[in-house]
N, C-alpha and C positions, 0 to 999 in steps of 0.2 A: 667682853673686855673693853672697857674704855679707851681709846689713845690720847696719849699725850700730847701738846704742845709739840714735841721734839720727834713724835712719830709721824706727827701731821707734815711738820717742816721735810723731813726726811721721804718720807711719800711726796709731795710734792717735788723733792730735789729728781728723786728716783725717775718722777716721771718727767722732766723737762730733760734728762738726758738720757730716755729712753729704757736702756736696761743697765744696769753695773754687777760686775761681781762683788764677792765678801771684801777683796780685797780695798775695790774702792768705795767699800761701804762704809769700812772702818776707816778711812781719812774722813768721810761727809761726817760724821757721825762725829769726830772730833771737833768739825769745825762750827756744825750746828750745837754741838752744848756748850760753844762760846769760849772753846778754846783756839787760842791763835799760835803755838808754840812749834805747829808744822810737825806736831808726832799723831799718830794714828792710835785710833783705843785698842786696844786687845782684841786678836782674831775671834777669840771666843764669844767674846761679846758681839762682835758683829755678825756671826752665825747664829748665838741667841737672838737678837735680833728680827734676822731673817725669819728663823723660824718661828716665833713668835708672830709677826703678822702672816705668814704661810697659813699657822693654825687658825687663824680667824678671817682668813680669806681676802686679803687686804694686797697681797700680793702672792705672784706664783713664779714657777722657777723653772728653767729646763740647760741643759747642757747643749751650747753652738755645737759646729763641726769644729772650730778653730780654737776650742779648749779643752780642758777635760774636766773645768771647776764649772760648777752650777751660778747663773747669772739668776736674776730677779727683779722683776718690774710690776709694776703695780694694775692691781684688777678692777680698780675701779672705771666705769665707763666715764666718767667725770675727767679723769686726767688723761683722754684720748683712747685711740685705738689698740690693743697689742703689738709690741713689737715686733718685727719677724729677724728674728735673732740666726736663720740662717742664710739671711741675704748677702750679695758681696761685699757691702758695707758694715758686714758685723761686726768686725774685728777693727774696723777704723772707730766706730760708735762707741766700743767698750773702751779704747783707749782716751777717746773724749771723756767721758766718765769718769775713768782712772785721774787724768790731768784737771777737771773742774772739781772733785773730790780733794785733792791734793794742796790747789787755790782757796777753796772752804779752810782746808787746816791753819789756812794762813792767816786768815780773820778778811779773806775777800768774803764778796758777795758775787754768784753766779748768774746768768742769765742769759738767752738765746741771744744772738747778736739782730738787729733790724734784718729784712728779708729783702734780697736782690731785687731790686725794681726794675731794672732795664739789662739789656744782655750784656754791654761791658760793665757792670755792676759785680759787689763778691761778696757775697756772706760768711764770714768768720765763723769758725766750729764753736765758738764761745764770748763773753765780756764778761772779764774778773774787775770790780771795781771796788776800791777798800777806802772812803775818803774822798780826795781829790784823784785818784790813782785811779786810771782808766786803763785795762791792757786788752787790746786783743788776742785773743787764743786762737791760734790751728794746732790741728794733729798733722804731720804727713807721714805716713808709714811706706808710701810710696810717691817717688818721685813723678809730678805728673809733666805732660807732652811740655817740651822748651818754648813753645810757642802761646803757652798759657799764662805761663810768668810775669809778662809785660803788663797786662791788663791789670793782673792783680794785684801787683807793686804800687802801679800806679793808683792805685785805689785807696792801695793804706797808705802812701805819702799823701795822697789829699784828704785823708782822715786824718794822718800824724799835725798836718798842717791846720786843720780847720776844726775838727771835731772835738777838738781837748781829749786826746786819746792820747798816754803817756807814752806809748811803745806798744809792739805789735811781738810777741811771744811765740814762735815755733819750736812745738817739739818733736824730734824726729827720730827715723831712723839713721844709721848712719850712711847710708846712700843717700836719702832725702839730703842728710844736713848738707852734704855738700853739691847738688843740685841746689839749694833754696839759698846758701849763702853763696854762688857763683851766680846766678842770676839775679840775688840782692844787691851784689856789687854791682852787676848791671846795669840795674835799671833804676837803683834810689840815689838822690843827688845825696853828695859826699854829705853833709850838715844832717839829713835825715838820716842815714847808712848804720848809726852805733843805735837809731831806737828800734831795730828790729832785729832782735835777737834769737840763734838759732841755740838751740839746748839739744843735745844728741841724749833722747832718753830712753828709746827706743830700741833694740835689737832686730835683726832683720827680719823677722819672725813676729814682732811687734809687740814684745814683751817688755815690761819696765825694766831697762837696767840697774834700776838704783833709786828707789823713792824718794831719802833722805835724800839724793843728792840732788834729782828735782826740787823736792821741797827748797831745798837751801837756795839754788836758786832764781827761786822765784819773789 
């Protein structure tokens, strides 16, 4: 079997955000055939999908501990290593997934963010850019130590200020959100403080609450 244009992109997505499930297969999958309307294709479809490159060995699938749906990433040695889908970050990684899939429907463009070069330095879980529109992406499903906040802040106001990075986008749980928007208030000067915006999308358990209404606004 041949792949298409649209499988290739798709393998490609697949593997720069590691593993995703069906669910965030089907937002990629709208956003790569060049739709920007922020709705996702048919479950069906994105299980055809899957299984269709399953059967031809393009990708393979296995069940975390932290779900009960089948995730899938790709087998080619070309797009890196296997992921270990039962590490303590597996469940923050699929939410990444889920939120860069969701950015795709919107008619962004994804991509890993630059890579920390010094220890007060911070790699962003993502960069959604669509245009001139630059946003940064985190996940936080948990809120991390008070004491890590500062550095980080600091990082994306000297981004928000220099980088031409339109706004810095957190989605969270609803404990995170409000860790991340009490230490926002903290630490970003008043004039920065509305581009970094916290979105509660997350359940404690680190489940989507509500696609569309991430989608909407993003």
């Amino acid at each position: 079997m041949q792949l298409t244009p649209r499988d290739e992109d798709m393998l490609g997505w697949l593997a720069m955000v590691r593993f995703a499930d069906a669910n965030a297969i089907r937002w990629a999958m709208s956003g790569l055939a060049g739709r920007d309307d922020g709705q996702p294709v048919a479950l069906r479809k994105a299980q055809r999908w899957m299984m269709r490159m399953a059967s031809v060995g393009v990708i393979d699938r296995g069940v975390p501990a932290f779900q009960s749906a089948a995730v899938a990433w790709t087998t080619d040695p070309f797009y890196g290593r296997k992921p270990d889908i039962y590490r303590q970050t597996a469940r923050h990684d699929a939410a990444v997934a889920l939120v860069s899939a969701i950015f795709l429907s919107r008619g962004f463009e994804w991509k890993r963010d630059q890579r920390a070069e010094y220890s007060r330095d911070h790699q962003a879980d993502g960069v959604a850019t669509r245009g001139d529109e630059v946003v940064l992406v985190e996940v936080e499903l948990t809120p991390k130590a008070v004491g890590r906040y500062g550095p980080i802040f600091q990082r994306h106001a000297l981004r928000l200020e220099s980088d031409d990075v339109s706004r810095v986008d957190y989605f969270c749980t609803p404990g995170a959100s409000r860790t991340v928007s009490r230490e926002a208030d903290r630490w970003m000067f008043r004039d920065l403080r509305p581009r970094l915006v916290v979105i509660p999308a997350f359940d404690a358990r680190g489940k989507c609450v509500g696609h569309s209404g991430v989608s909407s606004s993003i």
